[in-house]
KOLVEX-672607 format. One line per field, with one value per residue (C-alpha): residue number from 1; x, y, z. Coordinates in nm, 2 decimals. Example, Ala and Ser with C-alpha at 12.3 -4.5 7.8 and 13.67 -1.06 7.14 Angstrom:
% residues 2
donu <- [1 | 2]
east <- [1.23 | 1.37]
north <- [-0.45 | -0.11]
up <- [0.78 | 0.71]
//
This chain:
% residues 280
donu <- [1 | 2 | 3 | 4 | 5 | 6 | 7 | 8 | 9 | 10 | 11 | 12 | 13 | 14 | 15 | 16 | 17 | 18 | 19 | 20 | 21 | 22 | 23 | 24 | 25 | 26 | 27 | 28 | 29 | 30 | 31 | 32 | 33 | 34 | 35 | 36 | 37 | 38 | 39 | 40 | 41 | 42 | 43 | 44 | 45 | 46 | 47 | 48 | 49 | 50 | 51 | 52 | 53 | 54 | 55 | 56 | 57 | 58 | 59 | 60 | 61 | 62 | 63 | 64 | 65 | 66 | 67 | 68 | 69 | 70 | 71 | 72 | 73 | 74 | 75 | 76 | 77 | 78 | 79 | 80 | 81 | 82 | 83 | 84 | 85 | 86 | 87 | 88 | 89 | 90 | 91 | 92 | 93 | 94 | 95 | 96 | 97 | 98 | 99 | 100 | 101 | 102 | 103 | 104 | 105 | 106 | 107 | 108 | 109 | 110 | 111 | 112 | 113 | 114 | 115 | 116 | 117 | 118 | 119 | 120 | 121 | 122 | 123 | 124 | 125 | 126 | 127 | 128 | 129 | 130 | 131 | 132 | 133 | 134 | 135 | 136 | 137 | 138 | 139 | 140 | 141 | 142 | 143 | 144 | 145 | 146 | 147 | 148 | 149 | 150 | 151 | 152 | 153 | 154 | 155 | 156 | 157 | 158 | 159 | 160 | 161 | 162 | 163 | 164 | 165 | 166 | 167 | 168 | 169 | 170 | 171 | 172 | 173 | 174 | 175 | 176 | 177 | 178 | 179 | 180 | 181 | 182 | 183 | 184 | 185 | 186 | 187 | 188 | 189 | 190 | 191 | 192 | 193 | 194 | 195 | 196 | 197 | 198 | 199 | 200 | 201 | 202 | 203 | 204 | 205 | 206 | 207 | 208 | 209 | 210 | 211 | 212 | 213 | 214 | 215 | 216 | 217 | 218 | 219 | 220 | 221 | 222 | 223 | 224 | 225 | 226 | 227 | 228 | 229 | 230 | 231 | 232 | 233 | 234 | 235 | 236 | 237 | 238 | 239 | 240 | 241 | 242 | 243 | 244 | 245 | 246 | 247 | 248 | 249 | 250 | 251 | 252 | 253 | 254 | 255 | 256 | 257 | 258 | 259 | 260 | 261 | 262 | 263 | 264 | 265 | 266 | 267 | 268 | 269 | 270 | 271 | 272 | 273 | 274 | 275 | 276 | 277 | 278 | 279 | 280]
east <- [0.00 | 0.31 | 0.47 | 0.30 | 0.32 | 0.71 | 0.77 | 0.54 | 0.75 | 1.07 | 0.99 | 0.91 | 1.28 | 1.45 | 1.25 | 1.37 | 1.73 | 1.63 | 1.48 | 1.70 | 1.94 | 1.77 | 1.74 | 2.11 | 2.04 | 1.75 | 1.94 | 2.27 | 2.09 | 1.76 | 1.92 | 2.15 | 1.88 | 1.70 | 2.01 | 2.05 | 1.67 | 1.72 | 1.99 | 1.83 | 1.55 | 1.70 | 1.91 | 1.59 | 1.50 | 1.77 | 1.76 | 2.05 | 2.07 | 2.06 | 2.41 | 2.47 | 2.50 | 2.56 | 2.24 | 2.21 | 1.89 | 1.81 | 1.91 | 2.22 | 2.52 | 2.58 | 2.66 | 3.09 | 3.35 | 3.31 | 3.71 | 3.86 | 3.58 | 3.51 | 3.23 | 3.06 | 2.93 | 2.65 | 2.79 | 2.95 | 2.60 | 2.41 | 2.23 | 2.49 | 2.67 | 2.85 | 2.97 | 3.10 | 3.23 | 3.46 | 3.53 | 3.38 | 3.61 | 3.62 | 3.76 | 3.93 | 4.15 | 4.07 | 3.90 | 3.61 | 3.27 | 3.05 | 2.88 | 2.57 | 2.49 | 2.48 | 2.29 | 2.03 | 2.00 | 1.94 | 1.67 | 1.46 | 1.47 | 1.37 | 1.07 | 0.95 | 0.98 | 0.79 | 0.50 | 0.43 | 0.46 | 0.23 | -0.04 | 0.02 | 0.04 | -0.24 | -0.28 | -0.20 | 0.11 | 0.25 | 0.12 | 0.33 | 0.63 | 0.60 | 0.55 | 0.84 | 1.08 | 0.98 | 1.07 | 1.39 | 1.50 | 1.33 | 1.56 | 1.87 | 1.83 | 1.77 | 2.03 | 2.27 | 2.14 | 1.86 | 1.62 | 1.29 | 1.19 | 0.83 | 0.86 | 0.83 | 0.65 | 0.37 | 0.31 | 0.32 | 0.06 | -0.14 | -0.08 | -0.17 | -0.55 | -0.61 | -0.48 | -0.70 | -1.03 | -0.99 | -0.95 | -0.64 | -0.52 | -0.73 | -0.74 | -1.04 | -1.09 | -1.19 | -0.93 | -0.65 | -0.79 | -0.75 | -0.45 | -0.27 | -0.47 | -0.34 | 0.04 | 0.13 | -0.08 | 0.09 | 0.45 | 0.40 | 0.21 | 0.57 | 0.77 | 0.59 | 0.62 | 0.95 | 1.06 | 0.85 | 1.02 | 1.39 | 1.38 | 1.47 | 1.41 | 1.36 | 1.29 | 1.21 | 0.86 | 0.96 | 0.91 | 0.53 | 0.46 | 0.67 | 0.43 | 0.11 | 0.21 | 0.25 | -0.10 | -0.22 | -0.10 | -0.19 | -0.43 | -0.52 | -0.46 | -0.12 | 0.02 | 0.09 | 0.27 | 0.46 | 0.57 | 0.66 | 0.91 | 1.05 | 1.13 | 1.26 | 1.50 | 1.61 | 1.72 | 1.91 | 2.08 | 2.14 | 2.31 | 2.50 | 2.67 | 2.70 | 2.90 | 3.14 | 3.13 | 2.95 | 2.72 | 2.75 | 2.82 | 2.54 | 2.50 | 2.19 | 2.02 | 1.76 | 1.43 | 1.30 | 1.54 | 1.37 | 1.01 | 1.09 | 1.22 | 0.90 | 0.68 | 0.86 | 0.79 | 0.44 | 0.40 | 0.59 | 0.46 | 0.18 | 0.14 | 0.04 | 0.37 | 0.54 | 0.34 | 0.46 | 0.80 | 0.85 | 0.64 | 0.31]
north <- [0.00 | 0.25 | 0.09 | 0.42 | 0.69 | 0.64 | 0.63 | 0.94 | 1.10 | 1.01 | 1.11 | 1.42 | 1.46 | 1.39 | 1.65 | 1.90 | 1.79 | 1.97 | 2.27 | 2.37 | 2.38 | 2.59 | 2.80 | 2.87 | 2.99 | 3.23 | 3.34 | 3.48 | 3.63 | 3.77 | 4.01 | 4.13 | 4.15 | 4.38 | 4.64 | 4.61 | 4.75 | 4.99 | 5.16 | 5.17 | 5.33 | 5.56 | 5.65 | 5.72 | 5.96 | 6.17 | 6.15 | 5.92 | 5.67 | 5.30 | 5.12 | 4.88 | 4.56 | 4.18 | 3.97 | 3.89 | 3.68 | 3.36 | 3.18 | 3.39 | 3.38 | 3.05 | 2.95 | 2.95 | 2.98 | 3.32 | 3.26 | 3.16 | 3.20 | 2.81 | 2.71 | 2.49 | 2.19 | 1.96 | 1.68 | 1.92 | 2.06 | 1.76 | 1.84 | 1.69 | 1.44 | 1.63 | 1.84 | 1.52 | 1.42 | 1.68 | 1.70 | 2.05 | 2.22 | 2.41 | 2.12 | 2.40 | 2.60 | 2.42 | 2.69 | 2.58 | 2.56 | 2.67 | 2.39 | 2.59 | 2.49 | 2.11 | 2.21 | 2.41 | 2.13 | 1.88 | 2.07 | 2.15 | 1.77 | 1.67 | 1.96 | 1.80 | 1.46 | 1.60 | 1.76 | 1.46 | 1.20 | 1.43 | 1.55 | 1.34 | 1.30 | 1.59 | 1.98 | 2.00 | 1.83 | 2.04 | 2.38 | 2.29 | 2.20 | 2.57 | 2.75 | 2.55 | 2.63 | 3.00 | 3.03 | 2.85 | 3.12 | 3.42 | 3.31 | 3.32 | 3.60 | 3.78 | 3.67 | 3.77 | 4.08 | 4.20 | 4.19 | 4.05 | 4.07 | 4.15 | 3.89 | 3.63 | 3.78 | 3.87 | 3.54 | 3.39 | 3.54 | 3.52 | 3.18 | 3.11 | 3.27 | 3.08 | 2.78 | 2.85 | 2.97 | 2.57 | 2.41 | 2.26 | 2.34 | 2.34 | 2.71 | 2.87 | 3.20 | 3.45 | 3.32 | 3.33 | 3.66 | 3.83 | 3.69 | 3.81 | 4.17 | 4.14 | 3.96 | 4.30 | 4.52 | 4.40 | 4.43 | 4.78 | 4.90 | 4.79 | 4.94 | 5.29 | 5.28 | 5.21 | 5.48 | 5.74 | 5.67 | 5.60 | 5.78 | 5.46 | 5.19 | 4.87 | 4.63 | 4.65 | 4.61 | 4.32 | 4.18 | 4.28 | 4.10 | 3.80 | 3.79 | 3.88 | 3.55 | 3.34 | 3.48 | 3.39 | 3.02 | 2.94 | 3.16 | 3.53 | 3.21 | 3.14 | 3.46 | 3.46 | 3.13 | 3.24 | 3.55 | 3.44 | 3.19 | 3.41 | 3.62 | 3.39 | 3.26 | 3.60 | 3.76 | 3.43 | 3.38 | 3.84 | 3.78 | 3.49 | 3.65 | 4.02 | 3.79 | 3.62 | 3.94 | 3.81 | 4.05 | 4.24 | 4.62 | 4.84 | 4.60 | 4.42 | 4.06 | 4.07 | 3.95 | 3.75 | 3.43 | 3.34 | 3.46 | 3.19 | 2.94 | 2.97 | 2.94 | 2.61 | 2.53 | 2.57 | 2.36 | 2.06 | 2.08 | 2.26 | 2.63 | 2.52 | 2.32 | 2.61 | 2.75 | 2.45 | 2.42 | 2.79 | 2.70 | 2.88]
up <- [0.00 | 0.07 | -0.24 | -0.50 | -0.22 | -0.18 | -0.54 | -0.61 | -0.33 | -0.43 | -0.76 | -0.62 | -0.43 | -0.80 | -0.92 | -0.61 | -0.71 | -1.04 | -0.91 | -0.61 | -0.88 | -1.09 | -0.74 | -0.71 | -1.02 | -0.95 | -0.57 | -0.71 | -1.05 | -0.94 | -0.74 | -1.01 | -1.28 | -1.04 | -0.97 | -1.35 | -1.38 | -1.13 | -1.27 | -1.61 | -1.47 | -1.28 | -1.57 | -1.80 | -1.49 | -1.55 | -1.92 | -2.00 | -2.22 | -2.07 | -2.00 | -2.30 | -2.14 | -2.23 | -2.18 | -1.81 | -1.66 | -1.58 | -1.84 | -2.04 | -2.00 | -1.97 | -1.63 | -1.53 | -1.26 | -1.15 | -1.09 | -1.36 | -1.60 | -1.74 | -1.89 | -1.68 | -1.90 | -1.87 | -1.67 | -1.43 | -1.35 | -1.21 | -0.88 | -0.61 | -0.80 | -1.01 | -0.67 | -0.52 | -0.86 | -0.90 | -0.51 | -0.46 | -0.71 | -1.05 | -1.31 | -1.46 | -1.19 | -0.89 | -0.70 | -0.40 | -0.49 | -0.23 | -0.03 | -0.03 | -0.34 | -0.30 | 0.06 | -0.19 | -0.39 | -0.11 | 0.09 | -0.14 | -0.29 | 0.10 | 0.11 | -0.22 | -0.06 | 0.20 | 0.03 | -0.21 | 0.11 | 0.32 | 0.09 | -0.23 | -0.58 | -0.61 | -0.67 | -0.29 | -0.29 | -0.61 | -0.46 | -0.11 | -0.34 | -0.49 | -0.18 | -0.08 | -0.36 | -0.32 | 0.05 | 0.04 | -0.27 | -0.09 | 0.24 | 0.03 | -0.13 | 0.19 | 0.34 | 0.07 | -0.06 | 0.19 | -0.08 | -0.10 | -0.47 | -0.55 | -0.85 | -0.61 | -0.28 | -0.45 | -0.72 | -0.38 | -0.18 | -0.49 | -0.56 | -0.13 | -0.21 | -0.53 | -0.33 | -0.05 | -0.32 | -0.46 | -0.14 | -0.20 | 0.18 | 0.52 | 0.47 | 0.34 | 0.13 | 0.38 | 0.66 | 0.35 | 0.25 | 0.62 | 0.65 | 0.36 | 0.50 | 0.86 | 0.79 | 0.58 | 0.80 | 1.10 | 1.04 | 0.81 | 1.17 | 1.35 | 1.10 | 1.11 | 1.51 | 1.51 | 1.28 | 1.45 | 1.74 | 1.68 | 1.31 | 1.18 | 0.91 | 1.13 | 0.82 | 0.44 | 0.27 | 0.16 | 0.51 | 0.50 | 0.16 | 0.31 | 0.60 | 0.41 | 0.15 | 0.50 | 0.61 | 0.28 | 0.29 | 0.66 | 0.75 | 0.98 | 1.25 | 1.22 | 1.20 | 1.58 | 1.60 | 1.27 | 1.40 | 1.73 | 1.64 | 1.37 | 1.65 | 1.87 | 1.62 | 1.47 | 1.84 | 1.91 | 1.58 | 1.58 | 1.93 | 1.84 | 1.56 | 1.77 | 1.99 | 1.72 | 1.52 | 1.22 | 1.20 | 0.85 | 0.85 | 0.99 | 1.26 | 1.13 | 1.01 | 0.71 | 0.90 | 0.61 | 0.62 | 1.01 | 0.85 | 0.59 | 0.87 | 1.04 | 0.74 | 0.62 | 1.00 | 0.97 | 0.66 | 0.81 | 1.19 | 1.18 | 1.34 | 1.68 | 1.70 | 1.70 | 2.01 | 2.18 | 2.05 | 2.22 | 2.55 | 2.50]
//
């Protein structure tokens, strides 16, 4: 009887290989598409012409060792494999691939795995495997860049109503609905008391639409428990790295990564496993 189940989900956790490879592409790109857009139109804006550029997005140029320039070819681009293959290291001049990349690959092949195992070979299963690829890219990015791109906040939240509006989740319309209305509400309500009083920016607005696409997916509900643990986990991890000085310059930690944490959370435990899992 678990025979089809496991082979659906494994299936699924190829398929994650694929994608979270496709997501290191999308993490180190995205953001550079962006400033590339934002210069341009901040260049029309003062009546210059655009700077001529080579092709850059997702798919051009070809992807190589930003050391050395190589070209990396097919058989050096399987998800994992090729990593341990050619022992973590350009084939051309030797220099470290990042782990992270493997690690990219890897997670989002178990959150697939997940998804498929826990809700199936349905609609539900492959809506949890996108939420799931769109957290773990929105984390990175943040993390990296401090960015939270609208062109994936927003699909998101729109794609966590029309999930909710089929029934594909436990979440219904109006409950999605308020929670996309109260998760951006909430945190722009923060940000505006905290910079009337300190004359500060405490996060980005990419925060809000982060939260408002987590209110949209669980529900008005969850947003406590969500919130809570993204807390929790931000001060700890923000001390930690005040204390070994790893804190970048400015003193700060993008919010979105433990947002992200706590949605991925939700989707595995359940939102009222995270009330637990911090004592409340």
């Amino acid at each position: 009887m678990l025979v089809s189940p496991l082979i659906d989900a494994a299936a699924a956790g190829v398929l994650g290989l694929l994608v979270g490879s496709f997501l290191n592409v999308v993490i180190y790109r995205l953001p550079k598409m962006l400033e590339r857009q934002w210069a341009d139109e901040c260049a029309q804006l003062q009546g210059k012409p655009a700077e001529q550029a080579p092709p850059f997005d997702l798919t051009r140029p070809r992807s190589r060792c930003r050391q050395c320039g190589h070209l990396i070819r097919w058989y050096e681009n399987v998800p994992v494999l090729s990593y341990l293959m050619l022992r973590g290291k350009c084939s051309a001049c030797g220099t470290a691939i990042g782990l992270r990349y493997p690690l990219v690959e890897l997670a989002t092949a178990a959150l697939f795995f997940f998804s498929i195992l826990h809700w199936g070979a349905s609609p539900a299963g492959a809506a949890w495997c996108v939420f799931s690829a769109a957290i773990v890219a929105l984390a990175l990015i943040d993390w990296d860049t401090t960015l939270l791109p609208d062109d994936i906040t927003l699909p998101l939240m729109w794609a966590g109503l029309i999930v909710a509006a089929l029934r594909w989740n436990d979440v219904t319309l109006p409950q999605a609905l308020w929670g996309a209305v109260a998760g951006y509400l909430s945190l722009w309500l923060v940000y505006q008391a905290f910079k009337l009083l300190t004359g500060k920016e405490g996060m980005g607005y990419g925060d809000f639409k982060l939260f408002a696409a987590l209110g949209a997916w669980f529900g008005w509900q969850a947003l406590v428990p969500i919130i809570l643990m993204a807390s929790v986990i931000g001060a700890v991890v923000g001390i930690a790295m005040k204390f070994s000085t790893g804190l970048r310059e400015g003193g700060y930690v993008p919010f979105g990564p433990f947002l992200a944490g706590a949605g991925l959370t939700a989707m595995i435990f359940g939102p009222a496993s995270i009330l637990a899992a911090i004592g409340l």
